[in-house]
NUMARKE-22641 format. One record per residue: y, x, z of N, C-alpha, C, O in turn; residue in one letter. Coordinates in steps of 0.2 Angstrom, whole numbers, plus 5000, padded with zeros to 4 digits. Each point is the difference from the previous one (the first is absolute). Last residue first. Layout:
BEGIN
YXZYXZYXZYXZA;...
***
This chain:
BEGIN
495249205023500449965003499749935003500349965003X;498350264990500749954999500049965003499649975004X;500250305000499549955001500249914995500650014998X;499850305003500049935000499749955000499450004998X;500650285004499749934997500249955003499949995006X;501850234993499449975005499749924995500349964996X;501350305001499949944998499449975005499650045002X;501850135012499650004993500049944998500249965004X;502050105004499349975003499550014994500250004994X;502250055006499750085000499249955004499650045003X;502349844993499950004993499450065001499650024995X;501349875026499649964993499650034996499449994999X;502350115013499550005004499449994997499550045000X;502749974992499650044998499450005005499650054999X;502049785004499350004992499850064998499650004996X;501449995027499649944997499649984995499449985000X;502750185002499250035005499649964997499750014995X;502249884997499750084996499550005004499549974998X;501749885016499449994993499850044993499649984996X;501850085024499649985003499449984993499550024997X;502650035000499650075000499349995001499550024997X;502349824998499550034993499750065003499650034996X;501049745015500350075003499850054995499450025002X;500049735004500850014996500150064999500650014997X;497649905018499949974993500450044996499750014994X;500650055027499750064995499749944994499850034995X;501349855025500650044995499550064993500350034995X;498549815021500149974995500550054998499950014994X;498750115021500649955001499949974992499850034996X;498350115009500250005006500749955001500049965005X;497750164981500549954998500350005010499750015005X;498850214982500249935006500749964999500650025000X;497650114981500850035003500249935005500349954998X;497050054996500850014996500550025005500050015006X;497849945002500050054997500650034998500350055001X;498749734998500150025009500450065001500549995003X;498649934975500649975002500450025007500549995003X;497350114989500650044998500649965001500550035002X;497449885007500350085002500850014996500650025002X;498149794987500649995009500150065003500550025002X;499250014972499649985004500249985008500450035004X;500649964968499750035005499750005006500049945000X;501149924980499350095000500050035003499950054998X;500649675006500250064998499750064998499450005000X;501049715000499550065000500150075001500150024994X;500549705012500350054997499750065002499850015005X;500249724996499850045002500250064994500249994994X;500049755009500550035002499650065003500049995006X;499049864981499550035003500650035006499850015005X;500949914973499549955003499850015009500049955005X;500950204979500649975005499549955002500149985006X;499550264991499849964999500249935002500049995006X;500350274988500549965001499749935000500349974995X;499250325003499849944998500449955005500350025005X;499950224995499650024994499949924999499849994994X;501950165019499949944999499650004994500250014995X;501150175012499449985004499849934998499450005002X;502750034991499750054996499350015002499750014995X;501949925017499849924997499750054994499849964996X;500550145030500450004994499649944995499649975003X;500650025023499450024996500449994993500249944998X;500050105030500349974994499650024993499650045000X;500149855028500050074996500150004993499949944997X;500349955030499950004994499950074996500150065002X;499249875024500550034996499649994996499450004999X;499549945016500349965001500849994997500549965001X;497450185003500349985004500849985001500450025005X;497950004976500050065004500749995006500650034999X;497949784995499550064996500650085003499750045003X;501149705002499750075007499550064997499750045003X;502149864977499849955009499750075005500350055001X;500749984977499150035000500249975006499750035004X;502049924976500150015007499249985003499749954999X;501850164981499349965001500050005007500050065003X;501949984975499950035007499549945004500149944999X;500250164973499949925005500250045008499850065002X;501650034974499350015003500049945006500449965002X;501350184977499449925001499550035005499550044998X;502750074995499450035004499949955003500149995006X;501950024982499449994994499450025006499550024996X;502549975016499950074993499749984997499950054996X;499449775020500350065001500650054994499650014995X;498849765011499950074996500750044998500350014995X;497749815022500550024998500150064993499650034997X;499049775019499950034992500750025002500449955002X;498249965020500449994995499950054994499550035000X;498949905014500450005005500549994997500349955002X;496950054994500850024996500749955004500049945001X;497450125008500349974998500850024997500350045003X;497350115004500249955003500649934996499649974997X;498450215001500450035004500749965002500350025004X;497049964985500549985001500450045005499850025005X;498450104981500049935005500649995002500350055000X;498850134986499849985005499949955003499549985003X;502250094981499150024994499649965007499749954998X;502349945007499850064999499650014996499649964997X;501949825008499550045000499850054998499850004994X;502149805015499950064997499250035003499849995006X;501349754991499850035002499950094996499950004994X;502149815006499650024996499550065005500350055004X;502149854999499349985005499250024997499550005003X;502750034983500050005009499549984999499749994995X;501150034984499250045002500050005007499750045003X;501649854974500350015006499150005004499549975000X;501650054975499550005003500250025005500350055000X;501150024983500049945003499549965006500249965005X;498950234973500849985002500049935007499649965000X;497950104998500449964995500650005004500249965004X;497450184995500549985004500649954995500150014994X;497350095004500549934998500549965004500049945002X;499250314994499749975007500149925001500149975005X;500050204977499349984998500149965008499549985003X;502550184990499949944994499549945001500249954998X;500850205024499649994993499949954995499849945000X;502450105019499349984999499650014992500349984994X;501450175020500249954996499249974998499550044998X;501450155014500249935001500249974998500549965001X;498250244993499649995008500649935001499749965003X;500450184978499949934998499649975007499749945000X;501550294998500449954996499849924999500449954999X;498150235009500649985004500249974999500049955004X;497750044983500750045001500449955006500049945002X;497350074996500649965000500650045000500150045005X;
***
């Protein structure tokens, strides 16, 4: 995955412009890591912030729209490529203000962009 394409959702993940993805369940190559909280984008630096309940106690985490391999709206579920370790893993979300902060979400997708590729599951 290039850098340049960690914020912005893939051609194949049947995201649709406009498409509003609150409450949308998140899941990992692994297993669910929790619910979509909001969509922001920044500088062009589209990504969901997912709120993991008491999986990692009870902090969110941000997750570029680049990560996003499926989008099932029936199902209001959403897939990632990567695995709940690496989400836990990410650059630590801490205040709503680092949604806004370009340093904060550079770290973030370079964090992303350096994951191995991971098998997928679908949606």
């Amino acid at each position: 995955m290039a850098i340049d394409r960690i914020w912005s959702y893939a051609p194949g993940s049947a995201h649709t412009e406009g498409q509003d993805l609150t409450g949308f369940s998140v899941a990992a190559t692994d297993g669910t890591i929790g619910h979509v909280d909001r969509e922001d984008a920044p500088h062009g630096m589209r990504h969901l912030v997912v709120d993991t309940g008491v999986w990692v106690f009870g902090r969110s985490v941000l997750v570029p729209a680049g990560v996003v391999t499926g989008v099932d709206t029936e199902a209001r579920k959403i897939t990632l490529a990567c695995s709940r370790a690496d989400a836990k893993a990410a650059p630590r979300f801490e205040t709503d203000s680092e949604t806004r902060d370009p340093r904060y979400l550079t770290a973030v997708g370079d964090y992303y962009h350096r994951l191995p590729p991971r098998e997928t599951t679908s949606v």
